[in-house]
BAVOZA-968782 format. One line per 5 residues: number of its first residue (from 1); their letters; for each residue x, y, z of C-alpha. Coordinates in Angstrom, 1 decimal. Layout:
NUM	a	X,Y,Z ~ ...
END
This chain:
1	xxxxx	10.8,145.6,60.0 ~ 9.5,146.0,63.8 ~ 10.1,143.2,66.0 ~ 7.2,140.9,66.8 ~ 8.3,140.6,70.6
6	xxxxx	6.9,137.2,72.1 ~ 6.2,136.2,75.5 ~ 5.1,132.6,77.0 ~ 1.4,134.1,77.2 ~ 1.2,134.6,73.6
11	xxxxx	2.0,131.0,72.1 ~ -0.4,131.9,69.1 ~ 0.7,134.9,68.3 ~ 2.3,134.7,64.5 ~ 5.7,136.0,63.8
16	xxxxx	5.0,138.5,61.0 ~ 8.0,140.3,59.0 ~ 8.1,142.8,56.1 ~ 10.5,141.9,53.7 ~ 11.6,145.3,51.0
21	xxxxx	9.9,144.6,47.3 ~ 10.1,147.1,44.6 ~ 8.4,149.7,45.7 ~ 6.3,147.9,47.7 ~ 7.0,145.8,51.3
26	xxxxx	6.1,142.4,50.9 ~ 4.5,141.0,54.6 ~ 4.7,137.3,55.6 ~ 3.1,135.8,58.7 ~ 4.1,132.3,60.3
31	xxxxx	2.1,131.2,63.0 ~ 3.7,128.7,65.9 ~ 4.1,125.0,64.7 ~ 4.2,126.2,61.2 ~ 6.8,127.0,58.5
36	xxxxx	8.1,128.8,55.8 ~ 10.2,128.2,52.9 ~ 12.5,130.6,50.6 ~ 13.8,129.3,47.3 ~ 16.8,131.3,45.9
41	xxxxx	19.5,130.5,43.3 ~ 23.2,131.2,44.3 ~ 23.5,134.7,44.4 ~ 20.0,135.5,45.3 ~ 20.4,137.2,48.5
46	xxxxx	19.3,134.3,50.7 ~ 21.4,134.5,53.3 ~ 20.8,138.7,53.7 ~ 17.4,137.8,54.1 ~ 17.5,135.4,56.8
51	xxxxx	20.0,138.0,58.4 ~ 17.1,140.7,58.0 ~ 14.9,138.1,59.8 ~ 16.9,137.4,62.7 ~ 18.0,141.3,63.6
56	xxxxx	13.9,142.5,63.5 ~ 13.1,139.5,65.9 ~ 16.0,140.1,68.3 ~ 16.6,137.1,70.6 ~ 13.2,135.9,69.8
61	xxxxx	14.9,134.7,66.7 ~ 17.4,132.2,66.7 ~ 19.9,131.9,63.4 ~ 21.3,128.7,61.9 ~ 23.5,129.6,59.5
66	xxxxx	24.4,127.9,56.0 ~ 28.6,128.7,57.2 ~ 28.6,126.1,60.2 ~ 31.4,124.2,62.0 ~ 30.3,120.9,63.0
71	xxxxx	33.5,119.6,65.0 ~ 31.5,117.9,67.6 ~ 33.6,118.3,71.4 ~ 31.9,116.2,74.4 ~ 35.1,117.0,76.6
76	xxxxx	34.5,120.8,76.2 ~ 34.6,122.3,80.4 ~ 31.2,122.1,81.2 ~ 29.4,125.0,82.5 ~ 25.8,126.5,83.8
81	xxxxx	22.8,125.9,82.1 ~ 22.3,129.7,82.1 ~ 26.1,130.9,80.7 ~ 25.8,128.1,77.9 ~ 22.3,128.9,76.7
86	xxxxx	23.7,133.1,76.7 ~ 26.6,131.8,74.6 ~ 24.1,129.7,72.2 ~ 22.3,132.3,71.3 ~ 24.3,135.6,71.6
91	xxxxx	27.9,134.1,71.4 ~ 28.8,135.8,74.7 ~ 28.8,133.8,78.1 ~ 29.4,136.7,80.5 ~ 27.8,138.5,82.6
96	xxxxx	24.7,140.7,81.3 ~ 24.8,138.7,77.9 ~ 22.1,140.8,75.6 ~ 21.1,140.7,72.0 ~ 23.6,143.7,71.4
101	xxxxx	26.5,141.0,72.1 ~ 25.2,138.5,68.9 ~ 26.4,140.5,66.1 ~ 30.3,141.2,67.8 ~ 30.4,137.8,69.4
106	xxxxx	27.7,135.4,67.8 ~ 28.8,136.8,64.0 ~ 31.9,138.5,64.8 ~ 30.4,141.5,62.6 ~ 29.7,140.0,59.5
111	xxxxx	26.2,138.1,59.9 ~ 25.8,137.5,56.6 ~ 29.4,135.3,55.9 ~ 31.1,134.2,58.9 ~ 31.7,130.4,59.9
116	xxxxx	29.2,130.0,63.0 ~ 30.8,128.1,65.3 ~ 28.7,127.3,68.5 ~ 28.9,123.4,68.5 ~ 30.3,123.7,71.8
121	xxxxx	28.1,126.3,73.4 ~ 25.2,123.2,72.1 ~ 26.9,120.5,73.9 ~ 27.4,122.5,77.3 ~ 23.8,123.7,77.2
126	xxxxx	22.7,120.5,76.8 ~ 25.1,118.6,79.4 ~ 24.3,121.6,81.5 ~ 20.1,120.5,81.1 ~ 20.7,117.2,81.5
131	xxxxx	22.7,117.8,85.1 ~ 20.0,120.4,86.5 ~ 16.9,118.2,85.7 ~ 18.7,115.2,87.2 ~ 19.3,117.0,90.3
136	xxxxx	15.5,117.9,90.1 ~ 14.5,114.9,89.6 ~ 16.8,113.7,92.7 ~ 15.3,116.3,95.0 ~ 11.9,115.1,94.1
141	xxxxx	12.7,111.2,94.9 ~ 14.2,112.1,98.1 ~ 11.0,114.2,99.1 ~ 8.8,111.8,100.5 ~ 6.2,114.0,100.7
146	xxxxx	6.4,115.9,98.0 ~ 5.3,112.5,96.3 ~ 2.7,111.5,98.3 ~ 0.9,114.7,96.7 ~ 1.3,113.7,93.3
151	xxxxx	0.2,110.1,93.4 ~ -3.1,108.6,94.6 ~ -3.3,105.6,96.6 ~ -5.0,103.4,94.1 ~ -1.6,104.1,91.4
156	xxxxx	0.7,103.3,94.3 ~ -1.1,100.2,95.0 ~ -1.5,99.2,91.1 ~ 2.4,100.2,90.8 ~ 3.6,98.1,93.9
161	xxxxx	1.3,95.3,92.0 ~ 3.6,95.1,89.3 ~ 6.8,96.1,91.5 ~ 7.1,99.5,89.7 ~ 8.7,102.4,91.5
166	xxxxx	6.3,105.2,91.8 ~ 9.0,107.4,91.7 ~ 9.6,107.1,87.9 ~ 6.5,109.3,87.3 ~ 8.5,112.1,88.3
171	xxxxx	11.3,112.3,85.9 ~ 10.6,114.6,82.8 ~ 13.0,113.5,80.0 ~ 16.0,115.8,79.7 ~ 16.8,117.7,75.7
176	xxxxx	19.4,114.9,75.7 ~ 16.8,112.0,76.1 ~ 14.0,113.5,73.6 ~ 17.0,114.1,71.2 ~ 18.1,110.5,71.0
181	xxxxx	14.6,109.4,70.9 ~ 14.3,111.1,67.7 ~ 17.7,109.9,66.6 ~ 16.8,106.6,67.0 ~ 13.8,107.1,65.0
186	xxxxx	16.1,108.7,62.4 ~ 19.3,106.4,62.2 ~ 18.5,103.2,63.8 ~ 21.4,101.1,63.1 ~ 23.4,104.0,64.8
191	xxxxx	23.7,103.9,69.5 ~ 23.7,107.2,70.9 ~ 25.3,106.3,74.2 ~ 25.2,109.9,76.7 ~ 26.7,109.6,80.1
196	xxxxx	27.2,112.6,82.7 ~ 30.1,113.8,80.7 ~ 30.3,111.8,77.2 ~ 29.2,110.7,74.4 ~ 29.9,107.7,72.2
201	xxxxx	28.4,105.7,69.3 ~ 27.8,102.2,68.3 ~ 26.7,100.6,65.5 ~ 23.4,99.0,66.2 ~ 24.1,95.1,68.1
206	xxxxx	28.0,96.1,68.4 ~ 29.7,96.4,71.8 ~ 32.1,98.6,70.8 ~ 32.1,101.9,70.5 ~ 33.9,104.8,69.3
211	xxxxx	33.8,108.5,69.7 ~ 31.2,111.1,69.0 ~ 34.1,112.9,67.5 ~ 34.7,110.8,64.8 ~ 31.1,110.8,63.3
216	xxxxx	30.1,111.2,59.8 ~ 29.7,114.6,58.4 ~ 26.0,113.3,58.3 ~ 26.1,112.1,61.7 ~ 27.2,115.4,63.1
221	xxxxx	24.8,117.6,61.3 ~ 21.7,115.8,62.5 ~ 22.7,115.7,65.4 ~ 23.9,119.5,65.6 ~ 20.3,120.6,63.8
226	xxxxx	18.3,117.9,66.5 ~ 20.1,119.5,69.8 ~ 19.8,123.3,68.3 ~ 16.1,122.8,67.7 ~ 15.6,121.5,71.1
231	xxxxx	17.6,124.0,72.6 ~ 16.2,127.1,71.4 ~ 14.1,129.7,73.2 ~ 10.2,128.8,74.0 ~ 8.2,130.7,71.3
236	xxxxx	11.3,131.6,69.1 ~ 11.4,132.3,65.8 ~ 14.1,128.8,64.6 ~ 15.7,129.8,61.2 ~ 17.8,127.3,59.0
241	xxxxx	19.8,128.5,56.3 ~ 20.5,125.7,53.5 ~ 19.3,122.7,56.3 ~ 19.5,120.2,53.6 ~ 23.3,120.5,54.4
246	xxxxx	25.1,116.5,54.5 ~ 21.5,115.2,55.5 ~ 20.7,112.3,53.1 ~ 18.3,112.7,51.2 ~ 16.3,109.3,52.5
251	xxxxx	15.8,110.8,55.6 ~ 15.4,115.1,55.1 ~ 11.6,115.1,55.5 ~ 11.8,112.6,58.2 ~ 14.4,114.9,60.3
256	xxxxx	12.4,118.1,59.7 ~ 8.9,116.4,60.2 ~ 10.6,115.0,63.8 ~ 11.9,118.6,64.9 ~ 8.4,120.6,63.9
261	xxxxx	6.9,118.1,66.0 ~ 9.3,118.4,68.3 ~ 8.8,122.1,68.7 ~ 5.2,123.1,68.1 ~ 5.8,126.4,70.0
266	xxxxx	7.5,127.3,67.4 ~ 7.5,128.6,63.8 ~ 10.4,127.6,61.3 ~ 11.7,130.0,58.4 ~ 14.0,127.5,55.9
271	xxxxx	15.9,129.5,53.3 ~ 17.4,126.8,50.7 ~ 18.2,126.2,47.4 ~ 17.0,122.2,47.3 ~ 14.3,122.1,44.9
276	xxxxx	13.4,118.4,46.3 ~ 13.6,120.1,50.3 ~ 11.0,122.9,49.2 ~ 8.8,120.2,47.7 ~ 8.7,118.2,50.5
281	xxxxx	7.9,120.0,53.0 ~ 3.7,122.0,54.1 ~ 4.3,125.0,54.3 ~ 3.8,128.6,53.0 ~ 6.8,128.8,49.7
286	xxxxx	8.0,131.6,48.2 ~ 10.9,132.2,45.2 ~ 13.3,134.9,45.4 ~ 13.3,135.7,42.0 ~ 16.2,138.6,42.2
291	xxxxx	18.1,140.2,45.0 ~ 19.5,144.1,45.0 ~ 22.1,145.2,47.5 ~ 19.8,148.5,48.4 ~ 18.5,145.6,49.8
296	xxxxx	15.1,144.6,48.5 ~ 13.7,141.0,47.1 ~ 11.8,140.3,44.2 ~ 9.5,137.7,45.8 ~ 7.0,135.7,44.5
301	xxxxx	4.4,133.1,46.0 ~ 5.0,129.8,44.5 ~ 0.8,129.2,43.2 ~ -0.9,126.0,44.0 ~ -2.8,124.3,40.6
306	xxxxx	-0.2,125.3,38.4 ~ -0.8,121.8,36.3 ~ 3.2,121.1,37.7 ~ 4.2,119.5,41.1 ~ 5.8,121.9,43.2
311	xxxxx	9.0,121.3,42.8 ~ 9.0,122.3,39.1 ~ 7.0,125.6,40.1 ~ 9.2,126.6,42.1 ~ 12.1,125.7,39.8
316	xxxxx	10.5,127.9,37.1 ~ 9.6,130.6,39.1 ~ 13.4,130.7,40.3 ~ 14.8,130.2,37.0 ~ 16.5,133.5,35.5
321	xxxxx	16.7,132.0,31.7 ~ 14.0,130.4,29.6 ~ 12.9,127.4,30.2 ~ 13.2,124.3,27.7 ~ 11.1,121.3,28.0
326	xxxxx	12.2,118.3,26.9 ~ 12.0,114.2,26.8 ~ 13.7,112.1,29.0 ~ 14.6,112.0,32.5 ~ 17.5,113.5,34.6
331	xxxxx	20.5,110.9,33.1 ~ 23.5,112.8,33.0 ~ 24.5,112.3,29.4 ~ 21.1,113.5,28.3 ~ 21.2,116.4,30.5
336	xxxxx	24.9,117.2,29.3 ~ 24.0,117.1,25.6 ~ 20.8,119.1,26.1 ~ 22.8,121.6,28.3 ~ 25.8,122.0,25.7
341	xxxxx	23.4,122.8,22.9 ~ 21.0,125.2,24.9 ~ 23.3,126.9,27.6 ~ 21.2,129.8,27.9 ~ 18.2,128.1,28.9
346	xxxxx	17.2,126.1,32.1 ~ 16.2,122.6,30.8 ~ 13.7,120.5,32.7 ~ 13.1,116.6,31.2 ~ 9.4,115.7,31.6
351	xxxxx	9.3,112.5,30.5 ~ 7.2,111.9,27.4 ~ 6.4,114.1,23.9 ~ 2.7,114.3,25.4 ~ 4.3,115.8,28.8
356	xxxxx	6.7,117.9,26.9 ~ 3.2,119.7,24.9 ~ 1.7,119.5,27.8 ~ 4.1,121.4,30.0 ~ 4.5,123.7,27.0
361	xxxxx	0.9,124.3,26.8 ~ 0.2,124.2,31.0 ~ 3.1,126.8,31.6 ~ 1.9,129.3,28.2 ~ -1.8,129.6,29.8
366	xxxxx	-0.8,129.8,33.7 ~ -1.0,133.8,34.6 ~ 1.4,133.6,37.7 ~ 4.0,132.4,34.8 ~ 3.3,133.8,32.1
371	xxxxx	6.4,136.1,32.6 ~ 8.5,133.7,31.9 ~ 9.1,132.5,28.2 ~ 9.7,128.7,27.6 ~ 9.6,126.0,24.4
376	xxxxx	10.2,122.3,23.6 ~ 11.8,120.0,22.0 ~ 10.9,116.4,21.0 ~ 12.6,112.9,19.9 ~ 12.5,112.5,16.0
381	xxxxx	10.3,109.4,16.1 ~ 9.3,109.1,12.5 ~ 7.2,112.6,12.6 ~ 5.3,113.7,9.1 ~ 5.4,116.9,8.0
386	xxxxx	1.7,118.1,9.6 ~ 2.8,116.6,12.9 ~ 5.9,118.6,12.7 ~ 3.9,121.9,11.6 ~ 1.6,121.3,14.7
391	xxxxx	4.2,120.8,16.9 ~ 6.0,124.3,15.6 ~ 2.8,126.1,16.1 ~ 3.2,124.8,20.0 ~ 6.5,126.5,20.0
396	xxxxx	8.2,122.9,20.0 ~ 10.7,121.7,18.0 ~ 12.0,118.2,16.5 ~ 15.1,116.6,16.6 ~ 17.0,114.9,13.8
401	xxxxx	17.2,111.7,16.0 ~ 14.7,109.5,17.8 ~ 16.6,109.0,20.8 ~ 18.9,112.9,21.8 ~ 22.0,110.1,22.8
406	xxxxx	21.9,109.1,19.4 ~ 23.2,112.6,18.1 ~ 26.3,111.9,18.9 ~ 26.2,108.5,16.1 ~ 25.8,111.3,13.6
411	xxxxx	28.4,111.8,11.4 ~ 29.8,114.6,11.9 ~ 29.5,113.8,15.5 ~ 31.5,110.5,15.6 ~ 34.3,112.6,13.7
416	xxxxx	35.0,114.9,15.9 ~ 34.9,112.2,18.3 ~ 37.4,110.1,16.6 ~ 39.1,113.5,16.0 ~ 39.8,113.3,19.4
421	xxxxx	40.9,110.1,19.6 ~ 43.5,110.7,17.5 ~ 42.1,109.2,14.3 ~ 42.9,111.1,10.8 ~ 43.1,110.1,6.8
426	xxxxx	42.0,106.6,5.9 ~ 42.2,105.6,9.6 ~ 39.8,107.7,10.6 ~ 37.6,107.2,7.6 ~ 38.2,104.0,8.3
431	xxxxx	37.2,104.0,12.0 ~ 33.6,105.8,11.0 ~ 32.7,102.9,8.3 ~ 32.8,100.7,11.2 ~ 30.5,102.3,13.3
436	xxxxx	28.0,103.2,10.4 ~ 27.9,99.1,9.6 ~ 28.0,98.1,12.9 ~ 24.3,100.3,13.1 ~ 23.3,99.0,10.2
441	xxxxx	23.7,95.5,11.3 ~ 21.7,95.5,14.1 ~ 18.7,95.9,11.9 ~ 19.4,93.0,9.5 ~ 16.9,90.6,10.0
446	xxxxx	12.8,90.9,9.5 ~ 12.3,90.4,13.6 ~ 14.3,93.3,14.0 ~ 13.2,95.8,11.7 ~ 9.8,94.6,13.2
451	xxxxx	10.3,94.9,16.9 ~ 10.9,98.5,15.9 ~ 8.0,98.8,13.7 ~ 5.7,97.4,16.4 ~ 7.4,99.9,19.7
456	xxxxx	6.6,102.7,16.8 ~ 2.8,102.0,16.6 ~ 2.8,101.2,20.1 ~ 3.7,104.7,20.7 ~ 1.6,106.3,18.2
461	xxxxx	-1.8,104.1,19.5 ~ -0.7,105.8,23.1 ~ 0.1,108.9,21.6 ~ -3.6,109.1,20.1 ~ -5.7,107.7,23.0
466	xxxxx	-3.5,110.3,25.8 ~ -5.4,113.0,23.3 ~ -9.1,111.6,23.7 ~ -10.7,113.9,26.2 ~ -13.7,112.0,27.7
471	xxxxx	-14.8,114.6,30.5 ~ -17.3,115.9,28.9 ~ -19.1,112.2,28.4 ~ -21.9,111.8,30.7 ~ -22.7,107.9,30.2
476	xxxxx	-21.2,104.6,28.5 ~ -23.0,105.8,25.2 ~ -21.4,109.3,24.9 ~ -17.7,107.7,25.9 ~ -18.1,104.8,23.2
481	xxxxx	-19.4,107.7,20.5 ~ -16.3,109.7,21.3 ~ -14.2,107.1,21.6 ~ -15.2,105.7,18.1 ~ -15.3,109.1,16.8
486	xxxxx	-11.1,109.6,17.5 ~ -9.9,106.2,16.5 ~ -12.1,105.3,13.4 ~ -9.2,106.9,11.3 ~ -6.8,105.0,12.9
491	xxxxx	-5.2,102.5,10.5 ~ -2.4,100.8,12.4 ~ -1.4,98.7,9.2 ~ -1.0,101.9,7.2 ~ 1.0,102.9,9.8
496	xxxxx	3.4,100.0,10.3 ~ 3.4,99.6,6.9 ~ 4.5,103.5,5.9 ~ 7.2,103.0,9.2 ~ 8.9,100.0,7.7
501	xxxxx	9.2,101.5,4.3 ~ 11.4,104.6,5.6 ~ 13.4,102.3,7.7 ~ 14.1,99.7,4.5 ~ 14.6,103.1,2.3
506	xxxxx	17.2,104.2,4.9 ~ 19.2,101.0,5.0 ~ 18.4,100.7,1.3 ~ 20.0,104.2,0.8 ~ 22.6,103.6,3.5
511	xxxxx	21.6,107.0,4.6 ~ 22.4,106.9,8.7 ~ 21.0,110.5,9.6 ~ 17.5,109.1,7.9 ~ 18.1,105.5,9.6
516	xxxxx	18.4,107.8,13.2 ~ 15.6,109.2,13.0 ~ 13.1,106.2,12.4 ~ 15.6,103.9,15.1 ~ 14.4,104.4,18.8
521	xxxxx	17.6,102.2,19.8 ~ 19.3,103.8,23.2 ~ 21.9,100.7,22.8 ~ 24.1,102.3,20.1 ~ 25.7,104.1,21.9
526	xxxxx	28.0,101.5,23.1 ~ 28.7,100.7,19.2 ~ 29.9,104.3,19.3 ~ 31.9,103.4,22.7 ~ 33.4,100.4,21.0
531	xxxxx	34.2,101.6,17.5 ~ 35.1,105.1,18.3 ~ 36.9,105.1,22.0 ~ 37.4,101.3,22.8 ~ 35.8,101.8,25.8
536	xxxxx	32.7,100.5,27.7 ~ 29.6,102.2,27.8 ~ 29.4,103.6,31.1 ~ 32.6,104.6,30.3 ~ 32.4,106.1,27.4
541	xxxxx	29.1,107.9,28.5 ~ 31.3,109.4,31.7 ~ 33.6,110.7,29.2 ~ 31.6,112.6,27.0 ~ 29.6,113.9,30.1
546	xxxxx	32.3,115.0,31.5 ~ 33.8,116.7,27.8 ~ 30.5,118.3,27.7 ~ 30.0,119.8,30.7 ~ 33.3,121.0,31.0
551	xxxxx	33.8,122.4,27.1 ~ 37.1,121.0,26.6 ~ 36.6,120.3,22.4 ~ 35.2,123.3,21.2 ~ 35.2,121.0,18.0
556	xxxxx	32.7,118.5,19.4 ~ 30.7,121.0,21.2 ~ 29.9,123.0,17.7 ~ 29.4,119.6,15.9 ~ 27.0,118.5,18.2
561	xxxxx	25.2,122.2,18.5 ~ 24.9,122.2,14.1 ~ 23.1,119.1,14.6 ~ 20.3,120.6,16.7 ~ 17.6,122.5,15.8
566	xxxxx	17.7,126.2,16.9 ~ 14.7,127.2,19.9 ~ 13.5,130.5,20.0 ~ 12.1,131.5,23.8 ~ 7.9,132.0,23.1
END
């Protein structure tokens, strides 16, 4: 990769880089004020690639790496503007301080692992700009006619008007007054207080004060990222590896939005592994699909009008298994259960059976991935046989229940929880009686047994009306004719009617698989929490998150994985 070698004349000129592809060089160019972003899983040579990005750019590149002490010193021996700034960026503050000094001093030979550790080189460069412009500044007040040539007669007079000093024109803000500006946008409640030699905190409309040493992890790294940004090189190449690092998530786009404004003459290169970072940023994205040692990436562009947000393009594009589509959102018991039973795929919820098709769909007919196999899988809710069959043909399958939390009120679920628990012989037959009448109970009235009749034709009217495609209708009379035309057939008495009777043959029948997949109920899981562990829900739900994720009862595991139905990548 040859160097793109900047100089202050050449503000526009784009950093451009060639990064090794199978057999083939992959070339990227980033313009000043703009930015790029690499997405890599653990293990996806991420960091190698900034490395390769800093060494072709040579001190027009300036390295923030993921391995970074943040113990925050304001007593550190300050020292010249010029020593500090050499130690910054090479890690060597002698004499004759050159870009062959970084990788010895900066990364003590190992750019790609070591602990950078230059908090205190930041804090003297920026005392050390803070003392030099103050003396500028100084100079110029004392100068009397050095500022009659800057301002005109008619501002002094319009300044002495309002008994202003004329002299406050002259002061250009030092890196330590633009970075609490932008702290204070950032953490508001939170002083920065920065004297000739110190710094200290407050909590916003507090006197007191404590040190800058004893901030949050938080507080330090937005500060560290602010003052580094500031403090780099005119027209330098800034590169932050992992910057989501302790940053809260309320306030990442905020802190990155503030620092590329901040410093417009220059371009940004983020390497992370934050899905939600990546998404939320405007800029030029790219996966790292796969990573060899010789060293070349296997890079891809993450496509724009995908039919997904960015976020899950680039999480597909990243992913190294299959992916699995399913219903639901990111809880962590649904997550758990879904992970247990299909370990070898990367599972992203999307909500709704109509999202889950049309991800399925979206993500089968998208060329740029293509390459990568996916499938769903979709609540039980009272399916018949052709809905099923349609489904299949999708490549998604049904579950046994209508709710997936619900799999674990199966029976032989809720033995091998009460298994666990230490239940056996009539006790534990006992135990599962309980829980199976407990169910049953809660549908034991008409209202009941209606209420979920009536959510079940609520969701099948939806279901129908998300599947009448209108674009095509150029006036009122074409939309009413199509409309007409897909919900003629729709008898929603037949359909309440043929929904009740499955859920009266199931409690009829006292068959609690059947009763499961007809009952949308997400509450019964604390029955199961009660009858099975004697615990609260939330508590119970930790529990088995926790059993799940970390295998403990192979027994469970297996029961819960018979219960599902298999997936086969398509």
């Amino acid at each position: 990769m040859k160097p793109n070698i900047l100089d202050e004349t050449k503000q526009n000129t784009p950093f451009i880089f060639s990064i090794p592809s199978p057999g083939d060089q992959t070339e990227i160019s980033v313009q000043p004020g703009s930015s790029v972003i690499f997405v890599g899983a653990n293990g996806g040579g991420k960091t190698r690639l900034a490395v390769l990005i800093e060494v072709g750019f040579e001190l027009n590149a300036h390295r923030i790496s993921a391995h970074r002490a943040l113990t925050l010193n304001p007593s550190i021996a300050k020292t010249s503007e010029r020593v500090a700034l050499s130690g910054l960026r090479t890690g060597y503050a002698g004499e004759g301080a050159s870009v062959g000094h970084r990788a010895g001093s900066r990364w003590h030979r190992n750019m790609a692992t070591t602990l950078l550790n230059d908090f205190d080189f930041l804090i003297q460069a920026l005392f050390a700009d803070q003392a030099n412009r103050s003396l500028e500044t100084h100079q110029k007040v004392r100068d009397p006619g050095f500022v009659e040539t800057l301002i005109t007669d008619q501002a002094k007079k319009a300044l002495e008007k309002q008994g202003g000093a004329c002299n406050l024109m002259l002061a250009n803000p030092t890196k330590f007054e633009r970075l609490v500006e932008i702290w204070d946008r950032l953490l508001p409640h939170r002083k920065l207080h920065i004297s000739g030699d110190d710094i200290q905190v407050s909590v916003q409309g507090s006197g007191m004060r404590y040190k800058a040493s004893e901030m949050s992890d938080g507080e330090r790294a937005i500060f560290y990222m602010i003052g580094q940004t500031l403090a780099a090189a005119e027209n330098s190449l800034l590169i932050f590896d992992e910057p989501e690092l302790h940053v809260h998530r309320s306030i990442m786009a905020k802190l990155w939005d503030e620092l590329e404004a901040a410093r417009q003459d220059c371009a940004f290169v983020f390497i992370t592994h934050d899905l939600e970072f990546a998404a939320s940023r405007v800029a030029q994205k790219f996966v790292i699909r796969s990573y060899d040692p010789a060293p070349h990436w296997n890079i891809e562009v993450v496509p724009e009008n995908t039919g997904f947000d960015e976020e899950v393009t680039t999480l597909i594009l990243g992913s190294r298994r299959p992916i699995l589509f399913t219903e639901g959102t990111e809880t962590s018991l649904d997550l758990a259960i879904y992970r247990c039973c299909f370990s070898d795929w990367t599972v992203i919820p999307r909500g709704s059976c109509e999202e889950v098709i049309h991800s399925v769909v979206t993500m089968r007919r998208n060329q740029e991935l293509t390459r990568v196999t996916c499938s769903g899988i979709v609540d039980a809710d009272a399916y018949e046989a052709d809905d099923v069959s349609y489904l299949g043909e999708l490549g998604i399958v049904v579950l046994p229940v209508s709710e997936i939390e619900n799999i674990i009120l199966l029976p032989t679920v809720s033995r091998a929880i009460a298994e666990i628990e230490g239940y056996q012989g009539a006790d534990l037959e006992s135990r599962l009686d309980a829980l199976k009448a407990a169910i049953f109970k809660t549908l034991n009235s008409p209202e009941a047994i209606d209420a979920v009749v009536t959510r079940y034709c609520r969701r099948r009217i939806d279901g129908l009306l998300k599947k009448i495609d209108l674009g095509n209708s150029s006036n009122v009379a074409d939309i009413t004719a199509e409309y007409v035309r897909h919900t003629a057939a729709l008898d929603i008495a037949d359909i309440a009617r043929r929904a009740e009777a499955r859920i009266q043959e199931a409690l009829h029948d006292g068959d609690l698989p059947k009763l499961l997949a007809n009952y949308d109920n997400k509450g019964l899981v604390a029955l199961a929490a009660t009858h099975l562990k004697r615990s609260k829900k939330i508590d119970f739900e930790n529990w088995l998150t926790r059993v799940l994720i970390n295998k403990k009862h192979p027994a469970l595991i297996k029961a819960i994985r018979d219960c599902v139905p298999a997936v086969q990548p398509q």
